[in-house]
VEXSEVO-239567 format. One record per residue (C-alpha): residue in three letters; chain; y, x, z. Coordinates in steps of 0.2 Angstrom, whole numbers, plus 5000, padded with zeros to 4 digits. Layout:
N
{residu = ALA, chaine = A, py = Y, px = X, pz = Z}
...
//
This chain:
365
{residu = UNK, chaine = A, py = 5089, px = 4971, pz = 4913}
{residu = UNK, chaine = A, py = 5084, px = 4987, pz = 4907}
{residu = UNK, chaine = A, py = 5072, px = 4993, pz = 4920}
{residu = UNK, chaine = A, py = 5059, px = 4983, pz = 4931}
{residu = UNK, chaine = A, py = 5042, px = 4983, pz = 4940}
{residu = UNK, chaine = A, py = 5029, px = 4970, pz = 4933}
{residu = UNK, chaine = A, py = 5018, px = 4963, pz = 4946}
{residu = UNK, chaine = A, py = 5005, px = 4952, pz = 4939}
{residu = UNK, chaine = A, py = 4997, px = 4941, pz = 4955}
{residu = UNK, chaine = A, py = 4983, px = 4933, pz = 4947}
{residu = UNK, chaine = A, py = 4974, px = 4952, pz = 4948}
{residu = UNK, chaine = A, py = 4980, px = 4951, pz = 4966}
{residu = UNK, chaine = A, py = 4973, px = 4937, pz = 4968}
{residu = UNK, chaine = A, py = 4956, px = 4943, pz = 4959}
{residu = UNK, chaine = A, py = 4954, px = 4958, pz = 4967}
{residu = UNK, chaine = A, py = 4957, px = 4949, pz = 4986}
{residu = UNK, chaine = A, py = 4941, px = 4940, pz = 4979}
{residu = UNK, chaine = A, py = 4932, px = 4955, pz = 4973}
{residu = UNK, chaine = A, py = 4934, px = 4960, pz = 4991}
{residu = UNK, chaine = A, py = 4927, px = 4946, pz = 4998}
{residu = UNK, chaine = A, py = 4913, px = 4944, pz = 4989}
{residu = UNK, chaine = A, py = 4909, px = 4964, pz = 4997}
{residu = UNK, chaine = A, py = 4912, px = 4957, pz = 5015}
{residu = UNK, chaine = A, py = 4907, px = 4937, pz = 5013}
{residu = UNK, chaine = A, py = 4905, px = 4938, pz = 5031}
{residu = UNK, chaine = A, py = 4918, px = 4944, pz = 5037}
{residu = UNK, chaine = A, py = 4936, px = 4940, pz = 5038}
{residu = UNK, chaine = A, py = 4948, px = 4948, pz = 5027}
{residu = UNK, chaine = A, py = 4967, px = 4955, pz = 5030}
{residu = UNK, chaine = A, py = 4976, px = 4960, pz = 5015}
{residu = UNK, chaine = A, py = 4985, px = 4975, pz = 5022}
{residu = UNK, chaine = A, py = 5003, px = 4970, pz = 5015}
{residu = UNK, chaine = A, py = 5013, px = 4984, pz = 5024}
{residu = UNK, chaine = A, py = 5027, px = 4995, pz = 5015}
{residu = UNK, chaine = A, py = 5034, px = 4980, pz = 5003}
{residu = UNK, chaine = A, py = 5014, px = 4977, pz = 5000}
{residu = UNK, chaine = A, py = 5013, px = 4995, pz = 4994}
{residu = UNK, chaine = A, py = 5029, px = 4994, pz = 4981}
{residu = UNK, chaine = A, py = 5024, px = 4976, pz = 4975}
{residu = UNK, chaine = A, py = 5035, px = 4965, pz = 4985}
{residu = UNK, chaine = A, py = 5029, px = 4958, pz = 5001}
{residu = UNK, chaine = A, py = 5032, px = 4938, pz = 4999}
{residu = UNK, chaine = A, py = 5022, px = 4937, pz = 4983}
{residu = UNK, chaine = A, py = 5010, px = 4947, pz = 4986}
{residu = UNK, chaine = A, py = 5008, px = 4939, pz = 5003}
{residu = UNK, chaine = A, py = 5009, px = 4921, pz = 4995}
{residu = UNK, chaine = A, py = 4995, px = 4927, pz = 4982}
{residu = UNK, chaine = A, py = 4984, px = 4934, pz = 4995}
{residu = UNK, chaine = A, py = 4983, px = 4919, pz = 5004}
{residu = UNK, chaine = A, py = 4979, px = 4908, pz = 4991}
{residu = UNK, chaine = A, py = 4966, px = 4919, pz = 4984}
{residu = UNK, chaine = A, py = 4957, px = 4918, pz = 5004}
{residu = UNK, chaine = A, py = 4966, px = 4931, pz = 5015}
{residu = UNK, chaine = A, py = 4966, px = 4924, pz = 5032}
{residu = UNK, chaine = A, py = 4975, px = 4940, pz = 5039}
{residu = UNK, chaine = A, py = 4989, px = 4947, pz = 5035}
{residu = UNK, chaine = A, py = 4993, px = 4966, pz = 5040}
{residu = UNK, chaine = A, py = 5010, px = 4974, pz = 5043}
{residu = UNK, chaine = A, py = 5015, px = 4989, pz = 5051}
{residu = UNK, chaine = A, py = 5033, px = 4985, pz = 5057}
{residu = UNK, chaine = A, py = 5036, px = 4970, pz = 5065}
{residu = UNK, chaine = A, py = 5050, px = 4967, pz = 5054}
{residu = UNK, chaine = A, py = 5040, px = 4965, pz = 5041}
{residu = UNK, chaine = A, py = 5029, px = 4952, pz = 5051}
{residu = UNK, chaine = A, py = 5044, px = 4942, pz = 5057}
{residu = UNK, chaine = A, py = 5051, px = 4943, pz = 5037}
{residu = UNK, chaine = A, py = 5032, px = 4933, pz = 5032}
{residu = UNK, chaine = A, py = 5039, px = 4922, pz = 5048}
{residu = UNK, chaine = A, py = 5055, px = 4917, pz = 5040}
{residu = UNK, chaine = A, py = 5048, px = 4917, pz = 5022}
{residu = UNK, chaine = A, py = 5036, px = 4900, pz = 5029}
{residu = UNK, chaine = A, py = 5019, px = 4910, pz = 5031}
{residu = UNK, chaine = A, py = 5013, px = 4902, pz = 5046}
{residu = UNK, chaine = A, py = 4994, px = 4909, pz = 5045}
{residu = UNK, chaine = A, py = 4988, px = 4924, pz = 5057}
{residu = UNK, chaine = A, py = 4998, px = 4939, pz = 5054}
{residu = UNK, chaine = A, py = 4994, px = 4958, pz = 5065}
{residu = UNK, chaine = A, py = 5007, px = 4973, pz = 5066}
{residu = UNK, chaine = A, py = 5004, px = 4989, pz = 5073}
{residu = UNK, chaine = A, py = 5018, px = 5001, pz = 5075}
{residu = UNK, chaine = A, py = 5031, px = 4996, pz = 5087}
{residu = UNK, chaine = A, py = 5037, px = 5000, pz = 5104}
{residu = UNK, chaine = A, py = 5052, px = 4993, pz = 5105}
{residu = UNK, chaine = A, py = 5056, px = 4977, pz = 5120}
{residu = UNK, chaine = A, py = 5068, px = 4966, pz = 5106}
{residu = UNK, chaine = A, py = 5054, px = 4969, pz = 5094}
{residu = UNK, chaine = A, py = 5038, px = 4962, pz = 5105}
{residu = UNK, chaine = A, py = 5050, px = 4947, pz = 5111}
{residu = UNK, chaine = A, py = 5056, px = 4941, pz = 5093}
{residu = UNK, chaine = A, py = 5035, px = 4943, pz = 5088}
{residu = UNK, chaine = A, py = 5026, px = 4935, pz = 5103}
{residu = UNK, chaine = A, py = 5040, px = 4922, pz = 5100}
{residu = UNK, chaine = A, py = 5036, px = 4920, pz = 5082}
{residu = UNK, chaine = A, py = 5015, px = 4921, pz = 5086}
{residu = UNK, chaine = A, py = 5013, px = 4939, pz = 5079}
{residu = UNK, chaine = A, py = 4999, px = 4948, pz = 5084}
{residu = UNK, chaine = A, py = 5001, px = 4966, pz = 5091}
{residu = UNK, chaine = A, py = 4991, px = 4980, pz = 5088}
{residu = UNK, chaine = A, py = 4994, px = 4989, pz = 5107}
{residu = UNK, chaine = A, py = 4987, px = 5010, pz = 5111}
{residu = UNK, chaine = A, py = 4998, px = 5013, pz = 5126}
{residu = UNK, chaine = A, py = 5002, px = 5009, pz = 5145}
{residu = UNK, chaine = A, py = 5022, px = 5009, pz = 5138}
{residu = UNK, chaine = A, py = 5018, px = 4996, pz = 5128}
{residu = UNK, chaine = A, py = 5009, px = 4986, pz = 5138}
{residu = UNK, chaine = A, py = 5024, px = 4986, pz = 5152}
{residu = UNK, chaine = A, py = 5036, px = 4981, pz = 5136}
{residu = UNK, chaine = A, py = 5024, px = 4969, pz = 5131}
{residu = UNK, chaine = A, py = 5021, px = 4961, pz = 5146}
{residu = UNK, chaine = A, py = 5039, px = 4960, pz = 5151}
{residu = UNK, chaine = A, py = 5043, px = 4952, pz = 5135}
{residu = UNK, chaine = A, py = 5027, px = 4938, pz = 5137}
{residu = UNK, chaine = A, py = 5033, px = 4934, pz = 5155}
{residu = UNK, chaine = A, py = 5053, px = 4932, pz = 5149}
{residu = UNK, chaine = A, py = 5046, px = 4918, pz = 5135}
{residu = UNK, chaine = A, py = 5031, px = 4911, pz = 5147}
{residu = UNK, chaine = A, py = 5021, px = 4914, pz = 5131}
{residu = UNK, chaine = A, py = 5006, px = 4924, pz = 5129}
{residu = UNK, chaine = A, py = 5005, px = 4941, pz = 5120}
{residu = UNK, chaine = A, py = 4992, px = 4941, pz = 5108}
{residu = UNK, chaine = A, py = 4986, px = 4959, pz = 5107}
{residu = UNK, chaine = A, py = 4974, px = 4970, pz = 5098}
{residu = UNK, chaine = A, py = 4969, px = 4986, pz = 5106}
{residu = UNK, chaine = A, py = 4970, px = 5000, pz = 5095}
{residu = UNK, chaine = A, py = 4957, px = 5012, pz = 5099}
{residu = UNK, chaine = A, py = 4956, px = 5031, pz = 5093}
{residu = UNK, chaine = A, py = 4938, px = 5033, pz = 5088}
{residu = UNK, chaine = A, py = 4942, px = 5050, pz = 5078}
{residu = UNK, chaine = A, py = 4957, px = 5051, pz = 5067}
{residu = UNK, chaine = A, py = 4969, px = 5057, pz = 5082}
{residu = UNK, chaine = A, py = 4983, px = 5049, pz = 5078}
{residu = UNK, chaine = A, py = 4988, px = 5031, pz = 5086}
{residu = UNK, chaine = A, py = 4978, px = 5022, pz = 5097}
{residu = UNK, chaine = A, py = 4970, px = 5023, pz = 5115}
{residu = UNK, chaine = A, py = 4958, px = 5038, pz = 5117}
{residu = UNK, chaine = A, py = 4938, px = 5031, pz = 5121}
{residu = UNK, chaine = A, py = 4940, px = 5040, pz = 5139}
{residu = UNK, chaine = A, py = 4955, px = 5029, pz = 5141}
{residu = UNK, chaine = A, py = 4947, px = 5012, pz = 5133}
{residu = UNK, chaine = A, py = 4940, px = 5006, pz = 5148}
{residu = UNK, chaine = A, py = 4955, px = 5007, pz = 5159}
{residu = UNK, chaine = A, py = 4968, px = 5001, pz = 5147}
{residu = UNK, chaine = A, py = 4956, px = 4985, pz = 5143}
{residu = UNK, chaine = A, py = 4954, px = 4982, pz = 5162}
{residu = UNK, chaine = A, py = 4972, px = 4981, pz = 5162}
{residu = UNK, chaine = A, py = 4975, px = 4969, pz = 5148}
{residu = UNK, chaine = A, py = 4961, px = 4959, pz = 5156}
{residu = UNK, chaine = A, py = 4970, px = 4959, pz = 5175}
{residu = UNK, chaine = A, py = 4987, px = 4955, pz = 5164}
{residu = UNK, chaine = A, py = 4989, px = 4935, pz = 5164}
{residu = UNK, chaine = A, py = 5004, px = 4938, pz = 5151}
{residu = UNK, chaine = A, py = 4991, px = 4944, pz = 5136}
{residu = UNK, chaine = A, py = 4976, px = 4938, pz = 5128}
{residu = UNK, chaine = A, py = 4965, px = 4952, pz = 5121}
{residu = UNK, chaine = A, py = 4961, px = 4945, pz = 5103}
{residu = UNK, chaine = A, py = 4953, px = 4960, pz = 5095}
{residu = UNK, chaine = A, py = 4950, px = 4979, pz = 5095}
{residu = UNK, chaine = A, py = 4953, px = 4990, pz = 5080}
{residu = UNK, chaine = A, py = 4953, px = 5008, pz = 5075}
{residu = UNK, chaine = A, py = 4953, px = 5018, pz = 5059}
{residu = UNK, chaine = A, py = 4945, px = 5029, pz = 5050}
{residu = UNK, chaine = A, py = 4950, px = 5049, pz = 5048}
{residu = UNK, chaine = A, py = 4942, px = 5052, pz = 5030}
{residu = UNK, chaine = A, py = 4948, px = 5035, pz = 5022}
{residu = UNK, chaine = A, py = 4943, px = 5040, pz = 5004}
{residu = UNK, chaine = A, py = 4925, px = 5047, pz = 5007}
{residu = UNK, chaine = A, py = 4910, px = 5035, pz = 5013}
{residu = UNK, chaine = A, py = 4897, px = 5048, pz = 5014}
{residu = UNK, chaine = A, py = 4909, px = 5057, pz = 5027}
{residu = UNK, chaine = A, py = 4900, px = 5061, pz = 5044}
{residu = UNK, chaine = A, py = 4914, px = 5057, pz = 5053}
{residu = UNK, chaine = A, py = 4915, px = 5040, pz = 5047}
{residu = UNK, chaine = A, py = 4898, px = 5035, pz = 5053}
{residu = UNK, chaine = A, py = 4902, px = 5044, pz = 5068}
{residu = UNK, chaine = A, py = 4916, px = 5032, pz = 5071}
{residu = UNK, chaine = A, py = 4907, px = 5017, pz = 5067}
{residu = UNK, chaine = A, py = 4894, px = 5021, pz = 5080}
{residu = UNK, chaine = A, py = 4909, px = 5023, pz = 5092}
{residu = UNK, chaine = A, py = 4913, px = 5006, pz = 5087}
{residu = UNK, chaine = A, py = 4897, px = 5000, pz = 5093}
{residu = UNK, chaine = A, py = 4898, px = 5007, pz = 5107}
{residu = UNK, chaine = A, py = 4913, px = 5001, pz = 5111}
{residu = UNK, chaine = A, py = 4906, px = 4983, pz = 5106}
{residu = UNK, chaine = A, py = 4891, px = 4985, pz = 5118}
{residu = UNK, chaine = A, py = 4904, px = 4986, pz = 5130}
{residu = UNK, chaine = A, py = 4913, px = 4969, pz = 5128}
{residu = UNK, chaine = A, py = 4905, px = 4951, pz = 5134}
{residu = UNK, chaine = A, py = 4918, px = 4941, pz = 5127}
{residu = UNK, chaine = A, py = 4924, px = 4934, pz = 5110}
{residu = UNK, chaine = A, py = 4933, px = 4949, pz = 5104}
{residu = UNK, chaine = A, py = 4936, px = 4952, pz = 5086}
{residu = UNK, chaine = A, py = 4933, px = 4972, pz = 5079}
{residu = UNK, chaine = A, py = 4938, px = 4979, pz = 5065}
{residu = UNK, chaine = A, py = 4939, px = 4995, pz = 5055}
{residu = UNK, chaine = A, py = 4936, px = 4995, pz = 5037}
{residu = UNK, chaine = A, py = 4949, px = 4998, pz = 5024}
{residu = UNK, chaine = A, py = 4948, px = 4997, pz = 5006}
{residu = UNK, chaine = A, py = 4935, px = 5010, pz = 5005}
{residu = UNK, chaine = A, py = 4924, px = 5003, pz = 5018}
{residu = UNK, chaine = A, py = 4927, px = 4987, pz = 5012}
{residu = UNK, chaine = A, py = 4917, px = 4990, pz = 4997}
{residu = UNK, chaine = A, py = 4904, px = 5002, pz = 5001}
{residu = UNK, chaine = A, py = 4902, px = 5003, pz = 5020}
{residu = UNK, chaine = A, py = 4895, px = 4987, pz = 5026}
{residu = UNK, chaine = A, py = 4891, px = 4992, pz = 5041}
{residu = UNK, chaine = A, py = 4909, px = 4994, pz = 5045}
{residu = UNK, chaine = A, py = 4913, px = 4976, pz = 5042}
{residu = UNK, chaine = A, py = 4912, px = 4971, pz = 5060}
{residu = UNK, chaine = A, py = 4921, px = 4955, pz = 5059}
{residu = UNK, chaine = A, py = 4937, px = 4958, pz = 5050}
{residu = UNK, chaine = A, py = 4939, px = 4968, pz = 5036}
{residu = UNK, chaine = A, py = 4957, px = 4978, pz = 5032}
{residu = UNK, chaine = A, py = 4960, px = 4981, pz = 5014}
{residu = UNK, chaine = A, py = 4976, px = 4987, pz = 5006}
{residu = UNK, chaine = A, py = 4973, px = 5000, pz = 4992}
{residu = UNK, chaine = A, py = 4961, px = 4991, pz = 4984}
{residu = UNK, chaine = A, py = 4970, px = 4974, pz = 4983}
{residu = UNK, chaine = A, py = 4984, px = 4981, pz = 4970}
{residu = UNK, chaine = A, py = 4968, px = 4986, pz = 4959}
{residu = UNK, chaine = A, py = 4967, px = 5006, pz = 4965}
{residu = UNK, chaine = A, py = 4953, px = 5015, pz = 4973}
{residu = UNK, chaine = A, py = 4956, px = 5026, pz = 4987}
{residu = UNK, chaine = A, py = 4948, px = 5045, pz = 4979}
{residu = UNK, chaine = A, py = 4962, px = 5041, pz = 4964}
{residu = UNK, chaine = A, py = 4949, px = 5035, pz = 4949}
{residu = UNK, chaine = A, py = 4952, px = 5024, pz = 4936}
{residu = UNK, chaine = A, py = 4933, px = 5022, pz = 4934}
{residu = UNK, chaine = A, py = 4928, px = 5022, pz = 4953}
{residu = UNK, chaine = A, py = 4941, px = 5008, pz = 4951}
{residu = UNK, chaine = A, py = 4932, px = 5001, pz = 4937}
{residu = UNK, chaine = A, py = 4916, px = 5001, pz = 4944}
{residu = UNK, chaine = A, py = 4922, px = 4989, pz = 4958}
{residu = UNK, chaine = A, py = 4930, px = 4978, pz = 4947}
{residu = UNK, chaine = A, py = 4947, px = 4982, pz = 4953}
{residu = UNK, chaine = A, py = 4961, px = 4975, pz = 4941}
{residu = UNK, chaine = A, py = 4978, px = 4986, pz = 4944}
{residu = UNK, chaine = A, py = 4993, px = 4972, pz = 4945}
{residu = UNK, chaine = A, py = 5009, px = 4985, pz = 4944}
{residu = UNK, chaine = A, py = 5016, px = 4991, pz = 4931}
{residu = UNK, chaine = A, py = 5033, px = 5002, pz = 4929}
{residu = UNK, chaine = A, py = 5046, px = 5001, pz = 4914}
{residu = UNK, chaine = A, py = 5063, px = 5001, pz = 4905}
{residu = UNK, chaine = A, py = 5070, px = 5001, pz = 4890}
{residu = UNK, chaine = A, py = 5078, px = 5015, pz = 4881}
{residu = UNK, chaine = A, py = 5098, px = 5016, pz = 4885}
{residu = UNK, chaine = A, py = 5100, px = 5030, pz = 4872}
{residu = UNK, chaine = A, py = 5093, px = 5036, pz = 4857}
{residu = UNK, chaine = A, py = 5100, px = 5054, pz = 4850}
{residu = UNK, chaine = A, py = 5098, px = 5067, pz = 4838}
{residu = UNK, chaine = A, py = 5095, px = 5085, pz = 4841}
{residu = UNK, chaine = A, py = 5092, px = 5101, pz = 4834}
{residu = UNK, chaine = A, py = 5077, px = 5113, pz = 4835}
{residu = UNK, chaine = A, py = 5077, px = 5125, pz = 4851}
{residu = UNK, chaine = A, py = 5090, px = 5114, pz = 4861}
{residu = UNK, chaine = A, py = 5091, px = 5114, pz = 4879}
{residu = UNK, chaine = A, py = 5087, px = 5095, pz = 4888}
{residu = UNK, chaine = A, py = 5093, px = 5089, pz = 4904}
{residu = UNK, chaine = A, py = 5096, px = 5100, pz = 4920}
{residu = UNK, chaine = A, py = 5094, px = 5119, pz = 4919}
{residu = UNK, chaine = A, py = 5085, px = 5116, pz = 4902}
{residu = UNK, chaine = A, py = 5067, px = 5116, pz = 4906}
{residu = UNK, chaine = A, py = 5065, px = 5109, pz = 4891}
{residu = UNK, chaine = A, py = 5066, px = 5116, pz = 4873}
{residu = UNK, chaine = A, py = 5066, px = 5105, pz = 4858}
{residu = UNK, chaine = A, py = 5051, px = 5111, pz = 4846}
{residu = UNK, chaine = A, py = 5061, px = 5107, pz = 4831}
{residu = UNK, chaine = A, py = 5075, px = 5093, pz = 4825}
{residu = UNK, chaine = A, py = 5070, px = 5078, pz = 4835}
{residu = UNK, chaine = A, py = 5076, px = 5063, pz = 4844}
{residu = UNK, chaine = A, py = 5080, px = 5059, pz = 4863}
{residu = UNK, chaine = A, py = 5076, px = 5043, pz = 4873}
{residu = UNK, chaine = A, py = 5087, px = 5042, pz = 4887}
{residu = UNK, chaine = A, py = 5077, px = 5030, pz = 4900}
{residu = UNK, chaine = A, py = 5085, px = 5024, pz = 4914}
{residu = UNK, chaine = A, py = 5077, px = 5029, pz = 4930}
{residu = UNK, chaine = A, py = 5077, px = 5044, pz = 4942}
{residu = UNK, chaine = A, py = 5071, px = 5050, pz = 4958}
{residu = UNK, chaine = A, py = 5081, px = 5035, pz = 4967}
{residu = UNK, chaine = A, py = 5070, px = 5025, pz = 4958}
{residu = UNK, chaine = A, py = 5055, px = 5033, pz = 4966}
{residu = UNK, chaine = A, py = 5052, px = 5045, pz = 4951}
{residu = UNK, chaine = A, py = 5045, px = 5059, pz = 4958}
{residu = UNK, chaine = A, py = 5057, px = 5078, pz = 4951}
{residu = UNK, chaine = A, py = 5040, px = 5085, pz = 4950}
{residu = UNK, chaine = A, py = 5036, px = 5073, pz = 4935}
{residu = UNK, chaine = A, py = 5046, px = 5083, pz = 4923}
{residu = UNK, chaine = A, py = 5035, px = 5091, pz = 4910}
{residu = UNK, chaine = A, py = 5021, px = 5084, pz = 4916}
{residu = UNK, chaine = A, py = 5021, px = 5066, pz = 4918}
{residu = UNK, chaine = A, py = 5014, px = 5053, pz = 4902}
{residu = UNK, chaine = A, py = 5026, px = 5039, pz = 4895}
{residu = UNK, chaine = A, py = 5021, px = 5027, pz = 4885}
{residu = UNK, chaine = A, py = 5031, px = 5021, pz = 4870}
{residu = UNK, chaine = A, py = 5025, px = 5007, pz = 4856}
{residu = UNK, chaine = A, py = 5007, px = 5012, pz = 4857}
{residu = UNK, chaine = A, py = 5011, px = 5033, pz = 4859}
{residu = UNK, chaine = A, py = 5010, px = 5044, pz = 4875}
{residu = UNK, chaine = A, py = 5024, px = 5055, pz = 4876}
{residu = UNK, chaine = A, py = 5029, px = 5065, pz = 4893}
{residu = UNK, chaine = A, py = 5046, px = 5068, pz = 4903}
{residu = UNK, chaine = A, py = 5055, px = 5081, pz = 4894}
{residu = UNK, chaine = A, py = 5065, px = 5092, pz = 4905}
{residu = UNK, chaine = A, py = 5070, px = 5089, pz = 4923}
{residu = UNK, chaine = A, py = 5071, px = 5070, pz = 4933}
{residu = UNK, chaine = A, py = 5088, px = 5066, pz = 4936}
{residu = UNK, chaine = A, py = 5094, px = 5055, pz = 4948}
{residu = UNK, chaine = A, py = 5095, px = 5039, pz = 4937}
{residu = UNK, chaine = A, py = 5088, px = 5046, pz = 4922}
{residu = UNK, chaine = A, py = 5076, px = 5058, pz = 4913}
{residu = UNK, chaine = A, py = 5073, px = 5060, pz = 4893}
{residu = UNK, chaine = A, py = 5058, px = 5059, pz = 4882}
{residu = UNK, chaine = A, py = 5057, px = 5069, pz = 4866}
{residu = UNK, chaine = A, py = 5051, px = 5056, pz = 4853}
{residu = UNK, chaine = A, py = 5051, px = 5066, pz = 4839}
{residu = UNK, chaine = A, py = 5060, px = 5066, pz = 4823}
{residu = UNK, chaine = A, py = 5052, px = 5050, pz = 4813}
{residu = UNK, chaine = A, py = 5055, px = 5037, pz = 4829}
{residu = UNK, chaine = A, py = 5069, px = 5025, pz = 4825}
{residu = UNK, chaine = A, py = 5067, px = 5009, pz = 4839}
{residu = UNK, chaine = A, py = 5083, px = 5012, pz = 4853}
{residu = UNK, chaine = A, py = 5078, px = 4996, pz = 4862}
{residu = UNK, chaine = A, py = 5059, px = 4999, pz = 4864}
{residu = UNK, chaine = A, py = 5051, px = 4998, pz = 4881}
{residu = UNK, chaine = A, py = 5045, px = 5014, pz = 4890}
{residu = UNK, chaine = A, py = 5029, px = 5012, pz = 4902}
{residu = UNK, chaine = A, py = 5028, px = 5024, pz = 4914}
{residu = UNK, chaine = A, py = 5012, px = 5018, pz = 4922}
{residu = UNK, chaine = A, py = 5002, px = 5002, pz = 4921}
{residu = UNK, chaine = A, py = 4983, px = 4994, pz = 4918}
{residu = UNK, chaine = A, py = 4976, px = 5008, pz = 4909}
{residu = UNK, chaine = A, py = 4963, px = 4997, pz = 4899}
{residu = UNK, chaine = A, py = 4979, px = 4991, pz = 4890}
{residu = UNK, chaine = A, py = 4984, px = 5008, pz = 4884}
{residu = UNK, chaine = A, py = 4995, px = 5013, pz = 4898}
{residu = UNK, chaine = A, py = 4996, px = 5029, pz = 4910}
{residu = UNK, chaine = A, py = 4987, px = 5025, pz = 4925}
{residu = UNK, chaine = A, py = 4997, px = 5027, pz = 4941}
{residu = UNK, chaine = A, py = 4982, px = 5040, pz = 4944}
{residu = UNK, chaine = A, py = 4988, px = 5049, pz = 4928}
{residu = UNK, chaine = A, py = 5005, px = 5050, pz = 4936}
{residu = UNK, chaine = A, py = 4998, px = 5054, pz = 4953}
{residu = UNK, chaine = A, py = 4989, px = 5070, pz = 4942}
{residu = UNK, chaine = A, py = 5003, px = 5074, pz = 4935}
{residu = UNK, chaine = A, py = 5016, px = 5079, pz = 4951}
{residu = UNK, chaine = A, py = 5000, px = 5081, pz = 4963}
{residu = UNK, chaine = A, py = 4999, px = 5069, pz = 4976}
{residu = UNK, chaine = A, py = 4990, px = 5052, pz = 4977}
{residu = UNK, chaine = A, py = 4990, px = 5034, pz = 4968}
{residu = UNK, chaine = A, py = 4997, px = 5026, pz = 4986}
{residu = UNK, chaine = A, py = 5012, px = 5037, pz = 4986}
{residu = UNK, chaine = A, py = 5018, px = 5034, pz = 4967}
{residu = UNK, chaine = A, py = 5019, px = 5013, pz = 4970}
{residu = UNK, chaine = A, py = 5023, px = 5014, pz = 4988}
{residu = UNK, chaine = A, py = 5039, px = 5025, pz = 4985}
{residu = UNK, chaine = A, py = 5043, px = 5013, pz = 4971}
{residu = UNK, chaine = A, py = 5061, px = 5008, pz = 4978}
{residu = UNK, chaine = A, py = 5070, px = 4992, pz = 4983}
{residu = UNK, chaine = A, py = 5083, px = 4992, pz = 4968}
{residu = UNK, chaine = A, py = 5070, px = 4991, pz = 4956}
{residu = UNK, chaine = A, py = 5071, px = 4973, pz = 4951}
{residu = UNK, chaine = A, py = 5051, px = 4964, pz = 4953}
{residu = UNK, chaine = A, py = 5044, px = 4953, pz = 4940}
{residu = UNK, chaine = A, py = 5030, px = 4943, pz = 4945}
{residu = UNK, chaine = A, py = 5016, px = 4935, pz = 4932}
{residu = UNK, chaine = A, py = 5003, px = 4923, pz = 4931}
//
C-alpha cells in the first residue's frame, strides 16, 4: 500500500463529545452524509454512536439503507430523495424522511400504504436559505396534510441555516425566530431542529431539541481555522498520505511535470508520489499546496497529474521510501487541511469530502 487516508476514531469519538457537552440537552445527530465527509461512513457511524450520537444524518437514502445493512439499528434521518423505490426500501427499513413537497408526500404516502407501515417524516421547512424545504406561507398547509394523512407520523421539523459559518449573522437569528414561530404553532410532540456545527457550539438558542453537527465532528471549524478549531477543542481525525514511488535526479533549470510549470532552482531531486486528481487532489494544488516529508514542508512542484504529481526535495534528500503527508492534525507538524484549502481556494469540507472511494481508509484507536 503506497497511498492511504488515516482515520483515527478515538478524535471522532471526542469531538461527538465535545459537542455534547455544548448542547447537553439536546440530542445530537452526527451528520454522516458523503462517506462521513471522505472518512468512511461505517466507522465513523459505528464511532459516533459509541461516543453518544443518537442520530444519525444521511442525505441519500442509500446511504441510510447502507447503515441498515451494516447492523446500525438506532434512529437514522435522510433528506434528499424523491424517488417511489427509494421511500419504499426506507420506510421499510425504519428510515426517517426529511419531506418539503406535496410530490413527495403523494410518493411517500403511496409507498406507506403499499407496506401498511407508517412513514416517519420530518418536514423540512425553508426558513431563509432558499434552497429545499417548504416555504413558511406553505407550512401550514403542507402540515395539515401530513396531519389528515393516516400513512405518515410527523416526527419533527427542520430547517437550515443560510450563513452556516458566521453566528453573529442576522440572518441566522432571523431564522431561529422563524423557528419559534413555527413551534408556537405546534401542540403536539414534535421535535425541531436546525443547528449545525456552528450552532452547535456557539448558538444555543438554536439547539431546539436536536442538534446536527457534521463539520465539527471530523475536528474542523466551519470559517476554515485551525485556532477557531482549537478554541473548541476540536481534534482533526484525517489525515492523507503515500509513500514516494520514485526518487530522481535532475539538473538545474529543468522542466517538471505537465507543460513545465515548474523549474528546478538548481541540481536536485524529485519525489514521485502517487496520487492525482482521481484521488481528489485538487489541479489547482500545483505550486501551491504544502507536503510534508520527515519533519520538512515541501510544496507540489509543477502540475497535478492524474495519478501523480512531484515534489522537489532538494539535492541533500536520500530516503525513496519516506512517507509524504499531504494534510493532517496540524499540532503534529502536518499541513492542515485548511492549509490545503488556502492553497487552491476553496474550503476545508471540499478537500476531505472530495477525497475518493479508491483511496484505501485506515482506521485508529
Amino acid at each position: 500500500m503506497n497511498r492511504w487516508i488515516e482515520v483515527d476514531l478515538s478524535a471522532i469519538r471526542q469531538n461527538i463529545k465535545t459537542l455534547k457537552s455544548y448542547s447537553p440537552n439536546s440530542e445530537l445527530m452526527a451528520v454522516v452524509k458523503a462517506d462521513a465527509y471522505g472518512h468512511g461512513l461505517l466507522e465513523t457511524a459505528k464511532a459516533s454512536r459509541e461516543a453518544g450520537a443518537t442520530w444519525l444524518g444521511t442525505a441519500l437514502f442509500e446511504e441510510a439503507i447502507e447503515l441498515r445493512d451494516a447492523g446500525d439499528s438506532g434512529k437514522i434521518l435522510a433528506w434528499l430523495g424523491d424517488e417511489e423505490n427509494d421511500f419504499q426500501e426506507s420506510i421499510a427499513r425504519d428510515i426517517h424522511l426529511g419531506v418539503s413537497t406535496f410530490s413527495q408526500l403523494e410518493k411517500i404516502t403511496k409507498a406507506a400504504t403499499s407496506l401498511n407501515k407508517k412513514a416517519q417524516v420530518h418536514i423540512k421547512v425553508d426558513t431563509g436559505l432558499n434552497r429545499n424545504g417548504i416555504s413558511l406561507e406553505g407550512f401550514q398547509d403542507f402540515y395539515q396534510a401530513i396531519k389528515a394523512n393516516d400513512a405518515l407520523n410527523l416526527v419533527g421539523i427542520m430547517s437550515h441555516f443560510a450563513f452556516p459559518d458566521d453566528p453573529e449573522n442576522q440572518v441566522n437569528h432571523e431564522q431561529i425566530a422563524r423557528v419559534n414561530s413555527l413551534k408556537a404553532q405546534i401542540n403536539e410532540s414534535v421535535i425541531f431542529h436546525l443547528a449545525n456545527s456552528m450552532a452547535t457550539l456557539e448558538l444555543p438558542q438554536a439547539h431546539f431539541d436536536l442538534v446536527r453537527p457534521g463539520l465539527a465532528i471530523y475536528g474542523l471549524h466551519p470559517q476554515g481555522k485551525v485556532n477557531r478549531a482549537n478554541e473548541f477543542k476540536l481534534k482533526p481525525a484525517l489525515s492523507l498520505k503515500a509513500k514516494i514511488v520514485n526518487l530522481k535526479d535532475a539538473k538545474a533549470a529543468e522542466g517538471v511535470s505537465y507543460n513545465h510549470t515548474y523549474r528546478t532552482q538548481s541540481d536536485t531531486k524529485l519525489a514521485v508520489i502517487p496520487l492525482g486528481y482521481s484521488d481528489g487532489i485538487d489541479r489547482r494544488a500545483a505550486n501551491t499546496a504544502p507536503i510534508e516529508i520527515e519533519g520538512k514542508t515541501y510544496k507540489i512542484s509543477g502540475r497535478v497529474c492524474m495519478d501523480q504529481f512531484v515534489v522537489d526535495v532538494g539535492k541533500e534528500f536520500k530516503n525513496a521510501q519516506a512517507t509524504a503527508t499531504l494534510f493532517g492534525d496540524s499540532a503534529k507538524g502536518f499541513p492542515s487541511i485548511e492549509d490545503w484549502a488556502d492553497a487552491v481556494g476553496t474550503i476545508n469540507y471540499e478537500i476531505i469530502a472530495r477525497l475518493a472511494s479508491r483511496l484505501k481508509r485506515v482506521y485508529l484507536n
